[in-house]
N, C-alpha and C positions, 0 to 999 in steps of 0.2 A: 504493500500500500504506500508507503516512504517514497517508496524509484517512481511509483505511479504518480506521486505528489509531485514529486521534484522535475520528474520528464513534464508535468501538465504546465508548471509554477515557467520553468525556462521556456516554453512557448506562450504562455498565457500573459507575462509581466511583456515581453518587447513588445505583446500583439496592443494591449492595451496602450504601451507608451506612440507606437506607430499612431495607433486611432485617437488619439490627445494633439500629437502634430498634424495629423492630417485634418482634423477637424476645427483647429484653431484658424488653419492655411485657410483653408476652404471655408470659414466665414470669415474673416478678415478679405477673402477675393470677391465672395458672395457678398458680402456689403459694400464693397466699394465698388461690384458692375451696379450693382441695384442703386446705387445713390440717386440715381438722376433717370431711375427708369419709369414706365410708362405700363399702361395693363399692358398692353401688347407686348415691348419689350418682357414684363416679367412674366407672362405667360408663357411666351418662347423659350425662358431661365425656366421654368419650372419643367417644360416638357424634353427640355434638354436633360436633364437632371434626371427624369423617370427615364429615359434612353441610356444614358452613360449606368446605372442604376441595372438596367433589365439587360445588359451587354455581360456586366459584372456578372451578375446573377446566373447567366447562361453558362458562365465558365466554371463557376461553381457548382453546379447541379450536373455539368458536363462530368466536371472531374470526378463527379461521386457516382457518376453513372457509368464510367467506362471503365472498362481491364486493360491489362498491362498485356494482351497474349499479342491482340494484332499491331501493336506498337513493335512488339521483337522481331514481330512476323516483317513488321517494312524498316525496321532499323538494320536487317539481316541482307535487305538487300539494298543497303546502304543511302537510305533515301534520308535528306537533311530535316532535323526538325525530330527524328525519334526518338532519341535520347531525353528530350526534354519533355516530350509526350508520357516518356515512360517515370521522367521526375513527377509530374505532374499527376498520375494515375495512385504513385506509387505513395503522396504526399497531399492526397484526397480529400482528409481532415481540415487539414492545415490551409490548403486553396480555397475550401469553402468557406471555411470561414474569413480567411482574409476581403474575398470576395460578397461574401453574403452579408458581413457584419460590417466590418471593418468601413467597406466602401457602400455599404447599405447604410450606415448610422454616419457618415461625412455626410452621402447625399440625404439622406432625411433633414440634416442641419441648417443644408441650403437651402432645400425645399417649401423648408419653412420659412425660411427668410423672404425668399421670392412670393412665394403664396401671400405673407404681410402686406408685402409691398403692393401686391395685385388687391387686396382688401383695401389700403389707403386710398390707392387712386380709384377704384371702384367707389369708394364712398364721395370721393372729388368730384365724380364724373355721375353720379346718377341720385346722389342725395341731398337735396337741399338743407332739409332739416337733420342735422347731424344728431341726432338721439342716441344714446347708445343702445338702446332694442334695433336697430335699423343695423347700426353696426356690428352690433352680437349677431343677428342671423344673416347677413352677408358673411362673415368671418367664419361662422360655422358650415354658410354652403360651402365656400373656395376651400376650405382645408378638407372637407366632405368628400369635394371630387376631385381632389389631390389624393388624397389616400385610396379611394376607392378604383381610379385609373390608374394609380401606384401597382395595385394587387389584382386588378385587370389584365395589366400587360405584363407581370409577374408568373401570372397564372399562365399565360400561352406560349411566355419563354421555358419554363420547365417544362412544358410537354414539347416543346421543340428542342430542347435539348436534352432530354431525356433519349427523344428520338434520333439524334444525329450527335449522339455523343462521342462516337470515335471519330468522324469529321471536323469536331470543332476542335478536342486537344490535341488534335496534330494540327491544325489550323494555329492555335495558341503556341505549341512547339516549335512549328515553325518561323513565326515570327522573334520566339526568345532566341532560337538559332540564329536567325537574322539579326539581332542586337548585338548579339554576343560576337558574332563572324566578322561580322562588317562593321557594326559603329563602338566595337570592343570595349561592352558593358560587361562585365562580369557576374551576370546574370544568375548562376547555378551556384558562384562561390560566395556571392550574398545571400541566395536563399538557404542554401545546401551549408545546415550547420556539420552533419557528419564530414563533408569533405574540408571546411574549416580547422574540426578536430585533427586529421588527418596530416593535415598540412602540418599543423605547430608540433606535431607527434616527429615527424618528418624531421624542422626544423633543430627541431630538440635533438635529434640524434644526430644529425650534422657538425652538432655545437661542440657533442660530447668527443 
């Protein structure tokens, strides 16, 4: 139970400090596009946001739904991209939720931000008598069907990615091979703590 504390504690403490920076980023950028935006502009921030949102999502639900077998099967015959298909299969947990949560609970932040903003100028734009009963149930539709086309388009990326889940992690594989190849991100040795360990294991023994 200890090893299982401690395995959950070194994945669960960076994921939380990741979703604290990403989510500070991400409203501090979220209010400074919104400052000076309009319904229209922050409607277009909000349906952006459910897209980047339901992309994540898909990659997540991919990784928990596919196997590692036909990743070996096209890594064998040396196609680019399978290796990181087969990290990513094999690291299912960890992609979900980085994707589901992590960039689920950033985009809900903005969402919300943008959604406000669409409430203000809704109320600019179509209420004379500023009351707040007028403004409580305009705030409650706009966040209403925010959420509810949130878990609309949620709902039809998991059965699309359920169904084309070994397409899309070699599709995502693909692309990390491509960062990694070509604009030499080090893509696997930032995510991939065991190859980390390995490394200083390595180092250490050079030293000695």
């Amino acid at each position: 139970m200890k090893n299982e504390l401690k395995k959950a504690l070194k994945w669960a403490v960076p994921l939380a400090v990741i979703t604290f920076v990403l989510a500070a980023i991400f409203s501090i950028v979220s209010t400074a596009v919104l400052s000076n935006a309009n319904v229209i502009s922050g409607t277009i921030v909000v349906l952006v946001i459910i897209l980047i949102a339901l992309f994540f999502d898909i990659i997540g639900v991919a990784s928990t739904a596919s196997s590692e077998a036909p990743f070996h099967a096209i890594a064998s015959k040396g196609m680019k991209g399978a290796k990181y298909s087969v990290w990513l299969t094999k690291n299912a947990d960890r992609v979900n939720t980085f994707c589901t949560d992590v960039i689920g609970d950033a985009s809900a932040i903005i969402s919300g931000t943008a959604a406000s903003v669409v409430v203000v100028e809704m109320m600019a734009l179509l209420v004379y008598n500023k009351s707040g009963v007028v403004e409580y149930v305009i705030s409650v539709i706009v966040t209403s069907c925010v959420a509810a086309l949130t878990v609309f388009v949620k709902a039809l990326g998991k059965g699309f990615a359920i169904k084309n889940s070994t397409k899309i992690i070699y599709k995502v594989g693909y692309v990390m091979y491509f960062a990694e190849d070509h604009l030499h991100i080090p893509i696997l040795m930032i995510l991939d703590t065991k190859k980390k360990k390995s490394k200083k294991r390595k180092s250490a023994k050079k030293d000695v």
